[in-house]
C-alpha positions in Angstrom: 178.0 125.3 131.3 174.5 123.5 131.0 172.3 124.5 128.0 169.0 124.5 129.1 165.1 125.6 128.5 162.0 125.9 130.2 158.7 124.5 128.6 155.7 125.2 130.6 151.8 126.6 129.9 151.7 129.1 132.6 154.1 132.1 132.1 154.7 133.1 136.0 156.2 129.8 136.4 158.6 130.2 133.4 159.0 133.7 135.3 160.2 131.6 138.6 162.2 129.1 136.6 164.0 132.4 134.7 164.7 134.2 138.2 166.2 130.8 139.6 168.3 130.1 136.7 170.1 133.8 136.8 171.8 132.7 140.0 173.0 129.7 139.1 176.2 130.4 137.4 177.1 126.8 135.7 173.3 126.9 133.9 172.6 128.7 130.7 168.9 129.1 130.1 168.8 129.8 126.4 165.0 129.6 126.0 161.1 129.1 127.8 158.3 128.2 126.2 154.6 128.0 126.8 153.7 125.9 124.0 155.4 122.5 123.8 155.3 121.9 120.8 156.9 125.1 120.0 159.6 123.7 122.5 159.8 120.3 120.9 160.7 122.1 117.3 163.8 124.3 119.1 165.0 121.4 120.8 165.5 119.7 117.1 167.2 122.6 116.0 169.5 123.6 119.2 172.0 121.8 121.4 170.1 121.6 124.4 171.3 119.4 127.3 168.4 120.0 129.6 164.9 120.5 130.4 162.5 121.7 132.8 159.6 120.2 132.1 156.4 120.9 133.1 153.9 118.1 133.8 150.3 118.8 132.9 150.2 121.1 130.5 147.0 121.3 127.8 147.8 119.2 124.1 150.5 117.6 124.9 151.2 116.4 128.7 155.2 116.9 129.5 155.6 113.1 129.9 154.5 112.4 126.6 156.7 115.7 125.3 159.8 113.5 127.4 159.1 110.6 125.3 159.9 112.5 122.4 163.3 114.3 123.4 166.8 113.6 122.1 168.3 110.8 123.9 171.1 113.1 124.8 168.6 115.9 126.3 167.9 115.2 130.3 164.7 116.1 132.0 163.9 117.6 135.3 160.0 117.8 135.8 158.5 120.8 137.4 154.8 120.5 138.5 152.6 121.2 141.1 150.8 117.6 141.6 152.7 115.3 143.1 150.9 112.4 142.4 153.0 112.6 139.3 156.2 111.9 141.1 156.3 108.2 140.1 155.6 108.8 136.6 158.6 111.1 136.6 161.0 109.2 138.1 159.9 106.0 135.8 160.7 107.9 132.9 164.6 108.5 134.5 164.0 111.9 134.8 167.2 113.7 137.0 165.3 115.2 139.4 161.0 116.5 140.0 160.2 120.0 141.4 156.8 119.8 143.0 155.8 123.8 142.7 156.3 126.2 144.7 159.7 125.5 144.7 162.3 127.8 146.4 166.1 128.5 144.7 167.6 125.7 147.0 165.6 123.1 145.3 166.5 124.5 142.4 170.1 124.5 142.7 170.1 121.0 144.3 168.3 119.8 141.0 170.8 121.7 138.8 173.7 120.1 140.7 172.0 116.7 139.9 172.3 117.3 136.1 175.9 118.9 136.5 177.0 115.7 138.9 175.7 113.7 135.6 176.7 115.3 132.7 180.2 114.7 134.7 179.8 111.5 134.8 179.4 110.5 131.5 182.5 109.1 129.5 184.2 112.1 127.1 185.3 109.0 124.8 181.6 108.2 124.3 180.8 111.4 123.1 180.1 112.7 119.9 180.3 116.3 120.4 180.8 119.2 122.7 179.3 122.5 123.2 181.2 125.5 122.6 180.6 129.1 124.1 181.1 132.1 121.4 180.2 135.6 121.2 177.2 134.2 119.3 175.4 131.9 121.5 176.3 128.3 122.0 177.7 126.6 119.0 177.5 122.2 118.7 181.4 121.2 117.8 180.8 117.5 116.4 184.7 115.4 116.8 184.6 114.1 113.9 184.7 117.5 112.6 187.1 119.0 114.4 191.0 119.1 112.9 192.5 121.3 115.6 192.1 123.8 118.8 194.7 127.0 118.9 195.1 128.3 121.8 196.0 132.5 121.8 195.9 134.6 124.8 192.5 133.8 127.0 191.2 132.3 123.5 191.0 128.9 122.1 190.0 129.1 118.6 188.1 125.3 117.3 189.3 125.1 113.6 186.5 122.8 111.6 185.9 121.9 108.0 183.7 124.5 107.2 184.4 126.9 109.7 186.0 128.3 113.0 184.8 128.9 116.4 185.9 131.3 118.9 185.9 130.9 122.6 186.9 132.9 125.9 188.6 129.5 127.9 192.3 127.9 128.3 193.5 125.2 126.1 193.8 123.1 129.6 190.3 123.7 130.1 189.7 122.2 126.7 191.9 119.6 126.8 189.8 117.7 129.7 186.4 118.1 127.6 188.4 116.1 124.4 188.4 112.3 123.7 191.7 110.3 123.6 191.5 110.6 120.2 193.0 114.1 120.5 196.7 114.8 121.5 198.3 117.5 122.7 201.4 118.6 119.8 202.3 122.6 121.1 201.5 124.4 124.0 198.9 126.1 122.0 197.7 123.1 120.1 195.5 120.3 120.4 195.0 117.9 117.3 192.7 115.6 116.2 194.8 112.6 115.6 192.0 110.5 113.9 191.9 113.0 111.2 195.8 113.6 110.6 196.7 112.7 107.1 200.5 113.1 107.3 203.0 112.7 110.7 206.2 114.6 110.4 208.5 115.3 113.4 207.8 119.1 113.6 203.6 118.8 112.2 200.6 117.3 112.1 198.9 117.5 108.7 195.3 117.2 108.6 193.6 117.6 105.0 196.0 120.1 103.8 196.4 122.4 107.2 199.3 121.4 109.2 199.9 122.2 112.8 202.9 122.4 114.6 204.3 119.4 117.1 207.0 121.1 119.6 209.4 119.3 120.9 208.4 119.2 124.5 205.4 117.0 122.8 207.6 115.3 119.6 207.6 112.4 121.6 204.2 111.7 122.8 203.7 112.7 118.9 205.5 110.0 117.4 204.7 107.3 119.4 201.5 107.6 119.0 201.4 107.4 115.6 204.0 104.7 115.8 201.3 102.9 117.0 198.4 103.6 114.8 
């Protein structure tokens, strides 16, 4: 699921983008915004991925407001002068939407930020994003000791906290670095964080984990060779 938001000065376009986004079902548009600066402060607070981004918009234009983004944070432009094409695509924006634009477009320009966000290496991440009954939560590796799978749940266990999530442990596996190894088929562990390695559990910073036998192996050797 893509987080995304919508910054633009006039509110019927935010209404298009809004309609649009509904019918996508891999896009999650969490927020729109008339005022970009009021968009620039939610993005620092909130784990956004994506952006439609209007172009010329009053105080701030939307290629200065790009300038200023996370580096992790991809744009797609949407404007209605496309003498700003060039400038767009300069900037590496993922796609530009020259207004009116119908849902086709649309979609074709969401794919583009799916197809991306695909490509880019789990190992070089730093962090994933995880769907609760809240909202979208930003789980940070280096945080997280351990994902239990129960039922239709996986449940992220972190140092301060723990996350809940409708999706299969298999489903989370492929979203992990190498980092983590699978120990039970309802575990996943963090082996960078382990502390102790015993034949039957993990140990990380007090909290142990169980390592079934159909995994001892894969276990053992891994941290024959650490």
């Amino acid at each position: 699921m893509i987080q995304a938001i919508a910054i633009d000065d006039e509110s019927m376009a935010l209404e298009v983008i809004k309609a649009h986004a509904s019918k996508v079902p891999f896009l999650d548009l969490t927020a729109t915004f008339t005022d970009a600066v009021q968009g620039l402060e939610y993005l620092k607070n909130n784990p956004i991925q994506l952006v439609f981004l209007d172009i010329n918009m009053p105080d701030i234009s939307g290629v200065e407001l790009a300038g200023l983004l996370p580096k992790e944070t991809q744009v797609i432009f949407t404007t209605a002068y496309s003498d700003y094409a060039v400038q767009g695509f300069e900037l590496d924006a993922l796609d530009y939407l020259l207004k009116p634009f119908n849902l086709v477009r649309f979609l074709k320009a969401c794919q583009k930020a799916q197809e991306w966000l695909a490509l880019q290496p789990v190992d070089l991440q730093q962090f994933i994003f995880v769907k609760t009954s809240e909202g979208q939560s930003k789980v940070k590796f280096k945080d997280l000791f351990c994902c239990e799978a129960t039922g239709n749940y996986v449940t992220y266990h972190l140092r301060n906290e723990k996350l809940t999530s409708r999706i299969t442990l298999a489903e989370v596996e492929k979203e992990l670095p190498s980092s983590f190894i699978r120990t039970h088929r309802s575990y996943i562990v963090n082996s960078d964080l382990v502390d102790k390695a015993e034949r039957h559990q993990l140990v990380v910073e007090g909290q142990s984990f169980p390592v079934s036998m159909t995994f001892m192996d894969d276990v053992m050797q891994r941290f024959q060779n650490n």
